[in-house]
C-alpha positions as CSV (number, residue, x, y, z in Angstrom):
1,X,-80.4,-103.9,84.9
2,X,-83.2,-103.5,83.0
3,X,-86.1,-102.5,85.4
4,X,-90.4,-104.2,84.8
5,X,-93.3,-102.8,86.3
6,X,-96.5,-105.6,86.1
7,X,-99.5,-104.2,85.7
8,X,-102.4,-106.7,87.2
9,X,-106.1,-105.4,86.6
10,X,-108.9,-106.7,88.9
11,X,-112.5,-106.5,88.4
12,X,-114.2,-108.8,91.4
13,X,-112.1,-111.5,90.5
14,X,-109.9,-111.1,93.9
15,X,-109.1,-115.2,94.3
16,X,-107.9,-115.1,90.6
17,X,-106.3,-112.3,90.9
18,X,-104.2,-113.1,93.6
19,X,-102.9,-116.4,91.9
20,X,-102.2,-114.5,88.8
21,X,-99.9,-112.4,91.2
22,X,-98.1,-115.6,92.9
23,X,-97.4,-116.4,89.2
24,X,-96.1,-113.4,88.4
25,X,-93.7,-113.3,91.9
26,X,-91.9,-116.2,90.5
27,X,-91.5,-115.3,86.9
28,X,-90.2,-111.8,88.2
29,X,-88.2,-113.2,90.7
30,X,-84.9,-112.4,89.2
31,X,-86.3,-109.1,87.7
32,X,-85.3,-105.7,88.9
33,X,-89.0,-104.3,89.7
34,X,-92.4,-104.5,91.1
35,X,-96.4,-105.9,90.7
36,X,-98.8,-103.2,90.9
37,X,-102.8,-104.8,91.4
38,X,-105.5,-102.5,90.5
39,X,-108.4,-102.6,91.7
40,X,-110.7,-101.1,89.2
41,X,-113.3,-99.9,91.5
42,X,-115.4,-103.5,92.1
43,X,-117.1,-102.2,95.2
44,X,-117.4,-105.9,96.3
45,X,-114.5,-106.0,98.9
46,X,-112.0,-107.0,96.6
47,X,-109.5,-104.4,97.4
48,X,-109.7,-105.5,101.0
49,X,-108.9,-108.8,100.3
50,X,-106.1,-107.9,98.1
51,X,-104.0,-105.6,100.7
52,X,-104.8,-108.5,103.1
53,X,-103.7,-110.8,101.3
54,X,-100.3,-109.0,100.6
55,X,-100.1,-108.5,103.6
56,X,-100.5,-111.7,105.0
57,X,-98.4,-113.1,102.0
58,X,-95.2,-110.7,102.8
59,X,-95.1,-110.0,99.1
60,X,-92.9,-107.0,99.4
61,X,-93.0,-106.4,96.0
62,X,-96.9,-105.7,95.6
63,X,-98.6,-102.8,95.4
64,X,-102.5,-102.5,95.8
65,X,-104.2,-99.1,94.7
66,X,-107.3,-98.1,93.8
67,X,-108.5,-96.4,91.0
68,X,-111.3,-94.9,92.4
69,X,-113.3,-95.2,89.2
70,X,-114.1,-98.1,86.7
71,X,-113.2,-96.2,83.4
72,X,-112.8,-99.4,81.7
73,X,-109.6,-101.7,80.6
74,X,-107.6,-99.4,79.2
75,X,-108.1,-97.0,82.2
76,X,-107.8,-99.2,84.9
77,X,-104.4,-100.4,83.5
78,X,-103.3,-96.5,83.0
79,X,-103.7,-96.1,86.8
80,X,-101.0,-98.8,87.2
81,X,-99.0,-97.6,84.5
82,X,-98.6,-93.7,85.6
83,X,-98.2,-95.3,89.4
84,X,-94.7,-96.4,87.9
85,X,-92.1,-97.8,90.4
86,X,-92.1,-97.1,94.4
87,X,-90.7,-93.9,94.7
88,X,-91.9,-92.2,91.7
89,X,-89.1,-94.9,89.3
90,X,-89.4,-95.2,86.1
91,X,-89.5,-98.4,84.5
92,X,-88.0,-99.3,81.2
93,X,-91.0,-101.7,80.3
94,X,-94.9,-102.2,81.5
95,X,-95.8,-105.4,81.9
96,X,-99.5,-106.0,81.6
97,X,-101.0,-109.3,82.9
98,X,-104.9,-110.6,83.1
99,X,-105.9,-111.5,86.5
100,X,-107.1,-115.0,85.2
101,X,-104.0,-115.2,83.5
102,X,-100.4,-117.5,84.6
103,X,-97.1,-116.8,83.2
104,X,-94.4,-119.3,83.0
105,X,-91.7,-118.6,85.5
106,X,-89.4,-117.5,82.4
107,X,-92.5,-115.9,80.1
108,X,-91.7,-112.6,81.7
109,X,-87.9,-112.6,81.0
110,X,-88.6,-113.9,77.6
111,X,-90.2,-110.6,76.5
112,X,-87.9,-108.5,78.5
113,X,-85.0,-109.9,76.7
114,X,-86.2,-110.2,73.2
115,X,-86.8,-106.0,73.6
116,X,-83.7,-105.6,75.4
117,X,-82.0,-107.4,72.2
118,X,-84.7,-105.2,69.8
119,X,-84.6,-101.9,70.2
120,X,-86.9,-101.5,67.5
121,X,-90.0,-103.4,69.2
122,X,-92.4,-101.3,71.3
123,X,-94.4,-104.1,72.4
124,X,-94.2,-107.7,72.5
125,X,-96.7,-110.5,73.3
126,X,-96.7,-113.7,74.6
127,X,-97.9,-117.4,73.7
128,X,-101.2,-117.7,75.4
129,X,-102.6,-121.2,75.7
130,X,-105.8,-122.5,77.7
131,X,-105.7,-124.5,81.1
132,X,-106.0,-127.5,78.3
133,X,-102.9,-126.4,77.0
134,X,-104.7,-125.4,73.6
135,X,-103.3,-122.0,72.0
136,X,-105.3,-119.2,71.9
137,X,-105.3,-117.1,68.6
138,X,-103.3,-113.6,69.8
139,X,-102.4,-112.5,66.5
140,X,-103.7,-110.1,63.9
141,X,-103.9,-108.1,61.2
142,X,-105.4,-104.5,62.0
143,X,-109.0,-104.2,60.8
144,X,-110.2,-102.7,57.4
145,X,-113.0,-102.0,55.0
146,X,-111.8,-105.0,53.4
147,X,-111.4,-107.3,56.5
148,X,-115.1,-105.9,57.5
149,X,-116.7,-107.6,54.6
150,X,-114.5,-110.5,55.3
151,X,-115.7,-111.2,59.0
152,X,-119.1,-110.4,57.6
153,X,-119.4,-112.7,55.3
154,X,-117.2,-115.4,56.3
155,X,-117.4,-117.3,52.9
156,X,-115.3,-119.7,52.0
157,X,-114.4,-117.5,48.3
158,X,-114.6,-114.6,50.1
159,X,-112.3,-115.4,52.6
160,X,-109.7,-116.9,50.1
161,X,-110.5,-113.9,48.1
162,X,-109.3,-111.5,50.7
163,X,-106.9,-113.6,52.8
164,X,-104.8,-111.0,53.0
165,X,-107.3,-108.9,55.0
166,X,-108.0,-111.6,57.5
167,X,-108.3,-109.9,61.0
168,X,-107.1,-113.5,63.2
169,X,-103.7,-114.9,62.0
170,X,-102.3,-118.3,62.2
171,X,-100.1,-118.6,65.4
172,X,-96.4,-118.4,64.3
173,X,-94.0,-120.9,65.5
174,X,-91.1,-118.3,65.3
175,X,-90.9,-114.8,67.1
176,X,-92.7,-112.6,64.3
177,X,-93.4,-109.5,63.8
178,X,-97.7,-108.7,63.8
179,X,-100.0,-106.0,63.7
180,X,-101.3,-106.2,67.0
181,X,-101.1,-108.8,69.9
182,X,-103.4,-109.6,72.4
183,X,-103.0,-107.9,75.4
184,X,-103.6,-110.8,78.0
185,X,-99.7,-110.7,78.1
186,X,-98.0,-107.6,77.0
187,X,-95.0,-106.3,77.5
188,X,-94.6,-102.4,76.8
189,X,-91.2,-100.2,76.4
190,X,-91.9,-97.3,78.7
191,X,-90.0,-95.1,75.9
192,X,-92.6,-95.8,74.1
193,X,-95.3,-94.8,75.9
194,X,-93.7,-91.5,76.9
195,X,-93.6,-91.1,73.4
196,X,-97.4,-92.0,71.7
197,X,-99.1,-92.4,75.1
198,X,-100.5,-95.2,76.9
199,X,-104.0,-96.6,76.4
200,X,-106.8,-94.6,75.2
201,X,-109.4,-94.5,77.7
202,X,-112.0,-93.3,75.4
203,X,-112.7,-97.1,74.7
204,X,-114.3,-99.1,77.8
205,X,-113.4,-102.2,76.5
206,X,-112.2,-104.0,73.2
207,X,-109.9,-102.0,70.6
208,X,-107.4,-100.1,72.9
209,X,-104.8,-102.6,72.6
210,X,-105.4,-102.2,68.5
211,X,-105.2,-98.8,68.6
212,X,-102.2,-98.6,70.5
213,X,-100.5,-101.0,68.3
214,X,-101.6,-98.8,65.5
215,X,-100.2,-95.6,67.3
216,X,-97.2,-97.2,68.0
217,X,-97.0,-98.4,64.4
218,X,-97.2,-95.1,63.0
219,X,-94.5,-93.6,65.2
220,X,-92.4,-96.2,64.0
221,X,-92.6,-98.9,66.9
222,X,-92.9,-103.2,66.0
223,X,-94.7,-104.9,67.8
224,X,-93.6,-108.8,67.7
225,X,-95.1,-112.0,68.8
226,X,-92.5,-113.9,70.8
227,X,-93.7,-117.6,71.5
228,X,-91.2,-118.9,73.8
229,X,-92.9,-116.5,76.4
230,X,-95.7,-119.0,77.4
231,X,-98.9,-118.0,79.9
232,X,-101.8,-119.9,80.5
233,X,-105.1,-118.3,80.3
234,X,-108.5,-119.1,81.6
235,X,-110.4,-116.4,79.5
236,X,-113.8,-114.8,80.4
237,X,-113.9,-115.1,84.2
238,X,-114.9,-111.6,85.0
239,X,-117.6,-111.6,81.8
240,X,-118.5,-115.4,82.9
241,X,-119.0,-115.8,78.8
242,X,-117.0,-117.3,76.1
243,X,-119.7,-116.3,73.4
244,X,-122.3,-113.8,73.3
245,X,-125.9,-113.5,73.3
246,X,-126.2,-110.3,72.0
247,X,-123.2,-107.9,71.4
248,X,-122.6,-105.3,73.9
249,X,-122.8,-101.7,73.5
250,X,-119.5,-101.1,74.5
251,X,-118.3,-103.1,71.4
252,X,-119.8,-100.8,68.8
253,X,-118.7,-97.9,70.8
254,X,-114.9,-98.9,70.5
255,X,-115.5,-100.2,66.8
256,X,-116.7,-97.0,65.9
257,X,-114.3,-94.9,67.7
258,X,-111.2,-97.1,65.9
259,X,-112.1,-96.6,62.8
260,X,-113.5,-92.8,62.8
261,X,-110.5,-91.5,65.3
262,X,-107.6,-93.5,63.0
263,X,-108.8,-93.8,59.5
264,X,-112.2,-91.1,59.2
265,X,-115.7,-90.7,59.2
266,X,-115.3,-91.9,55.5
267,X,-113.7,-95.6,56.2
268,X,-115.8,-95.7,59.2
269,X,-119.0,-95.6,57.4
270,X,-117.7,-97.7,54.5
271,X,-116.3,-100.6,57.4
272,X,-120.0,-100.8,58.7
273,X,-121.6,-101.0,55.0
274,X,-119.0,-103.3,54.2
275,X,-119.8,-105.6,57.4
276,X,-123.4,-105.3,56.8
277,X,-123.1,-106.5,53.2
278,X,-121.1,-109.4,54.4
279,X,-123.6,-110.3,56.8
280,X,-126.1,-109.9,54.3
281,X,-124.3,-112.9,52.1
282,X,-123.8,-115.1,55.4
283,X,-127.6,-114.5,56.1
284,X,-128.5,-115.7,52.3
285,X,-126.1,-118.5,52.7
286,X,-127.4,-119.8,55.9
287,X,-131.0,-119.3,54.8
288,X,-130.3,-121.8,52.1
289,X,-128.6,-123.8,54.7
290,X,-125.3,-123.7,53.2
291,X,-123.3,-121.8,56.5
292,X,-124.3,-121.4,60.0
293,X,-125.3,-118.1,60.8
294,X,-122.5,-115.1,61.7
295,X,-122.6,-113.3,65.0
296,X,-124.6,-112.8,68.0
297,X,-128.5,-112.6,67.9
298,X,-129.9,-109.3,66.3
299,X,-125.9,-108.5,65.8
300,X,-126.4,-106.3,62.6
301,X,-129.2,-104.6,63.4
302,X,-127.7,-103.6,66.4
303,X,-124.6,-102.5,63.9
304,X,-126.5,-100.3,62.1
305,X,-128.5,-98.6,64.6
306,X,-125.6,-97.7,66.8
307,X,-123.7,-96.5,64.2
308,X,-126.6,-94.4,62.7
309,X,-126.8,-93.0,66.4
310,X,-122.9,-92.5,66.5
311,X,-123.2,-90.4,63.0
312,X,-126.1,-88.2,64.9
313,X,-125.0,-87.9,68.3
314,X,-121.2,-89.3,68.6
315,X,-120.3,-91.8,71.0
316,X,-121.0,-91.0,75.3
317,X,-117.8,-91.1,77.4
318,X,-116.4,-94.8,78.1
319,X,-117.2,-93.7,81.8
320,X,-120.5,-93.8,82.0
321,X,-121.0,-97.6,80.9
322,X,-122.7,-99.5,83.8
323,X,-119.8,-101.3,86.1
324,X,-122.0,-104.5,85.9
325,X,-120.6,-104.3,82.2
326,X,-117.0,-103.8,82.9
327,X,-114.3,-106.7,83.2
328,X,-110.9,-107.3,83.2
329,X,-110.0,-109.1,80.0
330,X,-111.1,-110.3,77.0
331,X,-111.2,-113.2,74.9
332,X,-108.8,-112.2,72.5
């Protein structure tokens, strides 16, 4: 039987967290495996109340470690990938859950059985709706010079012009294959991943999951959207934001880094022109009061000076971003 490791990341969200777990205890309970929790360093007690709570709860199947360090999203989740099964096992998939997250009790089988049945798909994603049982969008295209300009300008000819480059896609009502999926929900064939690697933990936050849909992509891996797998999500617990204020650095950073580590220095400098000239046309447009303005406060600006510092300087290690920065999930 097919074996699943879920992967729970927790950044001093510990209550959540531990209902994201009891979730995840009945969807897996007639799954071969186990629920590992990390907590990714939140120096606020939550690791103690995790292993209490196990504890206390008798959830046999539940692993709390530490990983000693808050490297981030994609780090955090690496710890509980290489921790594998008890024993040193070795899964065939990775499950990877958000702590403010709730699968159905089937949503995990779902995507265990579509792979089993496709050995072709690397990863698979779920359905992921809000506690108002609205869907979230969790599929897109992977980003380009073209879809740069798009988001930029977000024009109603432009957008028609290049709908083919739209990053966020309409949610399918079938299982279908996609560029990337949203990694609230993501289910991972450990072949896979000893093959292109798990998540690069040179991003802090926001692109890993893109880029390792794009690695997997390249070595030949689908990644599908499977709807019948349904979780709930809450969305922006550890951030405590649903919109920003100003964009954070650690955005930029990961930006940058997708496009100048996959497609060159080259499309990396044209994808921030590009942006900015789209910007430039929302900014006209909503001077004239015919759009609302695009983006976060100061948002190309900020663009522009951090990627004229990445061109100078390159980008500082994930690690050192501040933890009061780092969460758990994302939005999208």
């Amino acid at each position: 039987m097919a074996t699943v490791l879920t992967v729970i990341l927790n950044w001093r969200t510990a209550p959540m967290t531990l209902k994201s777990a009891e979730a995840a205890i009945a969807a897996m309970k007639d799954i071969a495996g186990e629920i590992v929790i990390v907590d990714n360093d939140s120096q606020d007690g939550s690791e103690d109340i995790l292993r209490e709570a196990v504890a206390e709860g008798g959830w046999d199947r539940v692993r709390v470690i530490q990983s000693g360090h808050n490297g981030g999203f994609g780090a955090g989740n690496n710890v509980g990938i290489r921790a594998g099964l008890t024993g040193g096992g070795r899964p065939d998939y990775v499950y990877l859950l958000n702590s403010d997250a709730f699968p159905a009790v089937d949503a995990i089988q779902v995507l265990r059985d579509h792979m089993e049945a496709n050995p072709a798909v690397g990863l698979a994603g779920s359905y992921i709706h809000g506690t108002d049982d609205q869907p979230h969008v969790t599929c897109f295209r992977f980003p380009s010079v073209a879809s740069e300009f798009e988001g930029g300008a977000q024009s109603g000819p432009v957008s028609r012009l290049l709908r083919h480059a739209i990053i966020p896609q309409p949610i399918p009502e079938q299982t279908t294959p996609m560029d990337w999926v949203a990694g609230a929900s993501l289910m991972m064939r450990q072949d896979m991943l000893d093959q292109i690697g798990a998540f690069d933990e040179g991003y802090f936050l926001y692109f890993e999951e893109t880029d390792l849909c794009l690695r997997a992509a390249r070595a030949g891996w689908r990644t599908d959207y499977v709807p019948t797998s349904r979780v709930a999500h809450i969305g922006s617990v550890s951030t405590g934001m649903k919109q920003w204020d100003r964009t954070p650095g650690y955005w930029f950073d990961s930006r940058w880094r997708y496009f100048r580590k996959n497609h060159g220095l080259g499309t990396a400098m044209a994808a921030t022109l590009a942006q900015v000239s789209g910007l430039s046309i929302n900014r006209l447009r909503a001077a004239l009061g015919n759009a609302p303005r695009n983006g976060p406060k100061g948002h190309m600006r900020d663009l522009l000076a951090h990627d004229l510092r990445a061109l100078r300087k390159g980008i500082a290690p994930a690690s050192i971003h501040s933890s009061a920065s780092s969460v758990t999930e994302r939005t999208t």
